[in-house]
Backbone as a ProteinNet text record, in pm:
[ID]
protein_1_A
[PRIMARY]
XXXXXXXXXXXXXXXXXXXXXXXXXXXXXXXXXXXXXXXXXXXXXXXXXXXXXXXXXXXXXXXXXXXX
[TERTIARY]
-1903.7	-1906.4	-1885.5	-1940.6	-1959.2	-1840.3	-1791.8	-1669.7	-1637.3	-1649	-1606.3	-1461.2	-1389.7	-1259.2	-1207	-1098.8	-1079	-933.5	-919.5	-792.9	-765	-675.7	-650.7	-674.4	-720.4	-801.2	-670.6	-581	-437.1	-391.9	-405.4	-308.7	-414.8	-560.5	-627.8	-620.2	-574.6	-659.9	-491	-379	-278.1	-256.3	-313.1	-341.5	-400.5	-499.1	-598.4	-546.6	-422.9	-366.8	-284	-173.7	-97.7	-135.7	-251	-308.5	-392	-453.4	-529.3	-662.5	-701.2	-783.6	-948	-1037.1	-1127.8	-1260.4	-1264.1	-1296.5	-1203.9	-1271.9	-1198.3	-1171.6	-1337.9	-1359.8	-1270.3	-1234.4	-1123	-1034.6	-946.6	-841.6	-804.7	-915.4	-933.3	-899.8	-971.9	-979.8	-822.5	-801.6	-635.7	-547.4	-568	-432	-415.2	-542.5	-577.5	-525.2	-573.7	-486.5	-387.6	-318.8	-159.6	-87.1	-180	-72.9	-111.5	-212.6	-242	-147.9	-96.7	13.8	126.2	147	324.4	305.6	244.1	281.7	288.6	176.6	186.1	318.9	355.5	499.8	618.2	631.7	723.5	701.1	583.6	580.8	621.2	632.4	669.2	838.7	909.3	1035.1	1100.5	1029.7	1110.3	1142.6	1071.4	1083.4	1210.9	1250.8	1356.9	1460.4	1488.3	1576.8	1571.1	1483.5	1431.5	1364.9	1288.9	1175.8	1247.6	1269.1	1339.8	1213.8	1228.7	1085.7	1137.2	1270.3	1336.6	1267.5	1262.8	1217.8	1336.2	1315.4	1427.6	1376.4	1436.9	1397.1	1376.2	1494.5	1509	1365.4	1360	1248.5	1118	1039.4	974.8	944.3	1114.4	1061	1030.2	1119.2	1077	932	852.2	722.3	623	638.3	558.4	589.4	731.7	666.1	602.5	607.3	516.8	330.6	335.2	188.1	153.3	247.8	153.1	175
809.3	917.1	1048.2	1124.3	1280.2	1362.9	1441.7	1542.9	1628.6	1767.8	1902.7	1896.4	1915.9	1980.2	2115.5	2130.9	2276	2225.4	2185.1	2174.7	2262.1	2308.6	2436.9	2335.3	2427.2	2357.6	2293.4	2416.5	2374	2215.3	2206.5	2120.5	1979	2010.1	1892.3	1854.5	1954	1932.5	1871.1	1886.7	1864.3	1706.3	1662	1517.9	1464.3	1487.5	1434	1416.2	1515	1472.1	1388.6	1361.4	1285.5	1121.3	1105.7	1006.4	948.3	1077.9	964.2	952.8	994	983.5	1091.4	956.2	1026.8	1153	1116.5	1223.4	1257.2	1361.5	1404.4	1299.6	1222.8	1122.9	993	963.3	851.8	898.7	1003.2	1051.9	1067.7	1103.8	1073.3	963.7	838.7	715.6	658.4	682.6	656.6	646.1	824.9	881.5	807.7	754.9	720.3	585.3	467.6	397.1	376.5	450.6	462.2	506.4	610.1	625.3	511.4	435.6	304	205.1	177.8	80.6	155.3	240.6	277.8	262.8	298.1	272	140.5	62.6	-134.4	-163.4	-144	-143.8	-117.8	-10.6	73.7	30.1	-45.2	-113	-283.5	-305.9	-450.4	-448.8	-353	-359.2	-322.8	-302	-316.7	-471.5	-554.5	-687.9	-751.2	-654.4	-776.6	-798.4	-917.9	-975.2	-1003.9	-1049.9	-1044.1	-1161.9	-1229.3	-1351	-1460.6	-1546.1	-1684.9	-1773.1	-1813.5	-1897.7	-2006.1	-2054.5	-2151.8	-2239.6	-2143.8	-2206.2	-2234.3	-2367	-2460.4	-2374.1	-2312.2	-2224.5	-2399.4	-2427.9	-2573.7	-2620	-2686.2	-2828.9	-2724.3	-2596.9	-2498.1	-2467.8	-2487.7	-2443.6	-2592.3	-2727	-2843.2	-2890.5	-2857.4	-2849.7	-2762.9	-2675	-2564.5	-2590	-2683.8	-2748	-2872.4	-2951	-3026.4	-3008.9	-2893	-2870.1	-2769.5	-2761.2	-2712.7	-2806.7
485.6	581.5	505	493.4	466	568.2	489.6	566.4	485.9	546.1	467.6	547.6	419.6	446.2	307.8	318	293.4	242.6	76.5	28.3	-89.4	-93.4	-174.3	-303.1	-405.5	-525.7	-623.8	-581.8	-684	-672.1	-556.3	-482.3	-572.2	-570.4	-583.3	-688.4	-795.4	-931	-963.1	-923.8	-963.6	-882.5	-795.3	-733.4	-809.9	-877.1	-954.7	-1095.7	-1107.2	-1239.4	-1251.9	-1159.5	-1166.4	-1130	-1056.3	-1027.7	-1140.9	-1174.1	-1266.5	-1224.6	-1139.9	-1002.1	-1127.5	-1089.4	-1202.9	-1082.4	-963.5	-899.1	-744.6	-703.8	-583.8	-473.9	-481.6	-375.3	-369.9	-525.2	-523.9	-497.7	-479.8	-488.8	-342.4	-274.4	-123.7	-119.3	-146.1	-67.8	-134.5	-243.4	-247.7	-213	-159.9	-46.1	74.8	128.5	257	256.2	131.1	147.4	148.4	52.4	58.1	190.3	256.3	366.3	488.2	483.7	538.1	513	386.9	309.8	386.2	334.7	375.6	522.7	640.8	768.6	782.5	740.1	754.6	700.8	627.3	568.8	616.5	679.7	769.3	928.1	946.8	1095.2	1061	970.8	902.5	899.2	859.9	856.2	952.2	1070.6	1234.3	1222.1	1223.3	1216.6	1135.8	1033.2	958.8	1009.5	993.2	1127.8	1213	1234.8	1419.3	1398.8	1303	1323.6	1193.1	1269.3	1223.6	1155.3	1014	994.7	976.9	974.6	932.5	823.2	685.8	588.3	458.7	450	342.5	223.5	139.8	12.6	-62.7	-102.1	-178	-216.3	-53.7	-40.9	-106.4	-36.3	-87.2	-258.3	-293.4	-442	-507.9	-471.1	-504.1	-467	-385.3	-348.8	-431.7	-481.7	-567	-711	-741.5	-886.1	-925.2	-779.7	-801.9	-810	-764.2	-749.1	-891.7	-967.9	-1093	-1150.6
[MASK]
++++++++++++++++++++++++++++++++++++++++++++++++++++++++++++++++++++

């Protein structure tokens, strides 16, 4: 999708540095995921505490060395 927006150049070229970010357009799609991650994340930790999986760590880790 094509979109003009209007970001002060400072702001970009100094995003682009610290990122690493080899054009503007990745640097876009970056941000976007990241602030996609941090909300999934931050709507994930309402939950702690709240959902019981009643999982045996033990039997779990005795199960996962048998399978390598």
């Amino acid at each position: 999708m094509r979109t003009t927006i209007d970001i002060p150049e400072k702001l970009m070229r100094e995003a682009m540095r610290v990122t690493k970010a080899p054009t503007k357009t990745e640097l876009i799609k970056n941000a976007l995921y990241n602030i996609i991650q941090k909300n999934k994340i931050k709507a994930l930790k309402k939950f702690k505490g709240k959902v019981n999986l009643n999982i045996d760590l033990d039997i779990l880790r005795e199960r996962n060395e048998h399978i390598s």
